[in-house]
LOSE-98225 format. One record per residue (C-alpha): x, z, y; residue number from 1. Coordinates in Angstrom, 1 decimal, padded with zeros to 4 digits. Example, Ala and Ser with C-alpha at 12.3 -4.5 7.8 and 13.67 -1.06 7.14 Angstrom:
2
r x=012.3; z=007.8; y=-004.5; guza=1
r x=013.7; z=007.1; y=-001.1; guza=2
***
This chain:
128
r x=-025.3; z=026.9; y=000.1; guza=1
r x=-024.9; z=023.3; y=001.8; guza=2
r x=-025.6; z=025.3; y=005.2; guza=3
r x=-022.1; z=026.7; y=004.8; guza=4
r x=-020.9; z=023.3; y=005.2; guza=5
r x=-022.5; z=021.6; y=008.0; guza=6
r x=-020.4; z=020.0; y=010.5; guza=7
r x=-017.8; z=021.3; y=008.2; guza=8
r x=-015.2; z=018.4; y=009.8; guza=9
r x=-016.7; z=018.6; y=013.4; guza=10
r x=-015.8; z=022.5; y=013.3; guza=11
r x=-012.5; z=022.1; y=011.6; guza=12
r x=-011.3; z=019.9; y=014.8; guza=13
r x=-012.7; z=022.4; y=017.0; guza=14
r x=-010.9; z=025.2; y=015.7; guza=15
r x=-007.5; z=023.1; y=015.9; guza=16
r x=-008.4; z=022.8; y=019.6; guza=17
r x=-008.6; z=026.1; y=019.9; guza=18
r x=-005.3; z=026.9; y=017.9; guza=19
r x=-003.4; z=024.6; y=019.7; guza=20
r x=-004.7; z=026.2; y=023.0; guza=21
r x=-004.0; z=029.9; y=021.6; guza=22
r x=-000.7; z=028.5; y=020.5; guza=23
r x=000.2; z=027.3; y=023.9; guza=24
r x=-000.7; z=030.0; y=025.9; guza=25
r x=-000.9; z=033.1; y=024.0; guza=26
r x=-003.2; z=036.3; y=024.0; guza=27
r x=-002.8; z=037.5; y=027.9; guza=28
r x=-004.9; z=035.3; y=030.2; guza=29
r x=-008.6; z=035.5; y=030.9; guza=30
r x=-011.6; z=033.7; y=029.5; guza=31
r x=-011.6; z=031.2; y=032.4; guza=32
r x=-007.8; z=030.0; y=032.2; guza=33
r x=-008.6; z=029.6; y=027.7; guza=34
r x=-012.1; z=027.5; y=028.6; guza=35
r x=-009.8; z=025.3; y=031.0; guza=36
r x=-007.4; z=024.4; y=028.8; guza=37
r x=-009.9; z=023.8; y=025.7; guza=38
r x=-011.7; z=021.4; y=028.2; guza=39
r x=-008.1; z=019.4; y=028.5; guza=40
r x=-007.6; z=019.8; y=024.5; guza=41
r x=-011.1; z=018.5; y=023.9; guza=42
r x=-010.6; z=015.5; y=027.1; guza=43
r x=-007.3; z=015.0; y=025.1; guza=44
r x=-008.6; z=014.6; y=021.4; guza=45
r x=-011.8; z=012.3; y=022.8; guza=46
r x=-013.8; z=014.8; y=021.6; guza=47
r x=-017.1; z=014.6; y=022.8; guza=48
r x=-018.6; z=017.6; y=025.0; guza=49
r x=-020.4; z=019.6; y=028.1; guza=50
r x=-019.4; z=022.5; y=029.8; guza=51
r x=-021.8; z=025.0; y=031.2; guza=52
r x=-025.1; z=023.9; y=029.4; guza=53
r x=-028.2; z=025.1; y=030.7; guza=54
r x=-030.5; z=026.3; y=028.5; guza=55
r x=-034.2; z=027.6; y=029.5; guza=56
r x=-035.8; z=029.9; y=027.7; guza=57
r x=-039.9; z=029.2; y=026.7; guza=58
r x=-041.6; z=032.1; y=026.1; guza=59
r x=-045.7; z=031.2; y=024.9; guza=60
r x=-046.9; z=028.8; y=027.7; guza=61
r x=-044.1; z=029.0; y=030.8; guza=62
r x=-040.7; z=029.1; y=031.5; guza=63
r x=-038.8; z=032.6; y=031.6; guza=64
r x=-036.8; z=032.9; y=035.1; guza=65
r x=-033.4; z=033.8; y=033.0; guza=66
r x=-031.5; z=030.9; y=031.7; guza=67
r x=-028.5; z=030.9; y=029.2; guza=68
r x=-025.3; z=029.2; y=029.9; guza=69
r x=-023.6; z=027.9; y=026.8; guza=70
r x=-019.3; z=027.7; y=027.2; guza=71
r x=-019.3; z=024.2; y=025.4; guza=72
r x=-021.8; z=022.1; y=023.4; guza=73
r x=-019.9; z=020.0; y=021.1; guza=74
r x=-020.4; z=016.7; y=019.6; guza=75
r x=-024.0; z=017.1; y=020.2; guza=76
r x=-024.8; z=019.5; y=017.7; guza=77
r x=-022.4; z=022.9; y=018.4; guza=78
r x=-021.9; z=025.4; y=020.6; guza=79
r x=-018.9; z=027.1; y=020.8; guza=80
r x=-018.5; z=030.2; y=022.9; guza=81
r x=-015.2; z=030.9; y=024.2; guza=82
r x=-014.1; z=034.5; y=024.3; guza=83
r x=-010.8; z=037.0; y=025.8; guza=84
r x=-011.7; z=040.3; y=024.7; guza=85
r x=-010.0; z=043.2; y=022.7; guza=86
r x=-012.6; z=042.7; y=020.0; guza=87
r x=-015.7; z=040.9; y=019.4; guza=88
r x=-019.3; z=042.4; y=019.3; guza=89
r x=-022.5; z=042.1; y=017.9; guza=90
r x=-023.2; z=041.1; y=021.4; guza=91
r x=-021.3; z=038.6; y=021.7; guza=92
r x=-022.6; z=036.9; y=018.0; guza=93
r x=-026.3; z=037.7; y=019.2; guza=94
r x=-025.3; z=036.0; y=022.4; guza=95
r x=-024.1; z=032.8; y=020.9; guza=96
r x=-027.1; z=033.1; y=018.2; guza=97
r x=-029.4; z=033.2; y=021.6; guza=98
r x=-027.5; z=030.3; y=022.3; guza=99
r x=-028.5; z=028.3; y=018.9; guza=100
r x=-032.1; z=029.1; y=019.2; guza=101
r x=-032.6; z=027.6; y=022.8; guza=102
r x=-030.9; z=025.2; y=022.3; guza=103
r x=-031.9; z=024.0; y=018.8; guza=104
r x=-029.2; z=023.5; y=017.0; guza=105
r x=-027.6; z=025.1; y=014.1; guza=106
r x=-023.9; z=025.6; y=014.1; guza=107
r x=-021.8; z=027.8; y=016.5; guza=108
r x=-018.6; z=028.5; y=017.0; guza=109
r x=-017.4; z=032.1; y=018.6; guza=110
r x=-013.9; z=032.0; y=019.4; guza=111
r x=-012.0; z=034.9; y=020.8; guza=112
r x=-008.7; z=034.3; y=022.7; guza=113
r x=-007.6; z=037.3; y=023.4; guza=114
r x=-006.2; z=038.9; y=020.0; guza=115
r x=-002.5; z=037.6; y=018.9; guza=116
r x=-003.8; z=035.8; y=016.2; guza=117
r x=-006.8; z=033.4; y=016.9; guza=118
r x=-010.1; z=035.0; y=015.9; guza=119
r x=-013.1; z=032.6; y=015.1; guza=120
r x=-016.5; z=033.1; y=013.2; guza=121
r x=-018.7; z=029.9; y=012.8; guza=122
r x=-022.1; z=030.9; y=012.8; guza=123
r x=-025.0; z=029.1; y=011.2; guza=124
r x=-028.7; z=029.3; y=012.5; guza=125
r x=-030.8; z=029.8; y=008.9; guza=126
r x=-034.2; z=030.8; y=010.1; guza=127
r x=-036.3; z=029.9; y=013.7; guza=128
***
């Protein structure tokens, strides 16, 4: 149960960055212009982050050729993958799960933009 809550206060902040972006602009513009703004909101709160993280995937005893590219890691420890789509997929949670096992860390944040309401699921890596 004390999975539930880590980075309970780190995620909390995030998610007012991203209601305050979904507040401000709405439900109608594309993944890029939502990213751009929650890059300002995050710059703006002095929240600590990196855009566009490469992550390499090891598979046995080399590197594969594909690499992942993570939205936003957060505060060291979370990523959070910015979405605009009608709904969101068990693609897009295995994605940001993929995510979480590359890059080692536990907690990440799916956040999709496009829906009138702000939809978010935190996500916690339990097993590796």
């Amino acid at each position: 149960m004390e999975d539930y809550y880590l980075l309970k206060e780190e995620c909390y902040q995030l998610i007012g960055c991203c209601m305050e972006v979904h507040n401000c602009l709405g439900s109608g513009f594309s993944e890029i212009v939502y990213k751009d703004a929650l890059e300002y909101e995050l710059k703006r709160n002095h929240i600590p982050f990196a855009r566009e993280v490469e992550y390499l995937v090891r598979y046995k005893d080399i590197i594969l050729p594909h690499k992942f590219f993570a939205d936003f890691v957060v505060f060291d420890s979370i990523i959070l993958e910015a979405k605009a789509v009608s709904e969101i997929t068990n693609n897009h949670y295995d994605q940001t799960l993929n995510y979480l096992v590359v890059s080692g860390m536990e907690v990440g944040l799916l956040v999709n933009f496009k829906q009138t309401k702000l939809q978010y699921k935190r996500i916690i890596l339990t097993e590796r």
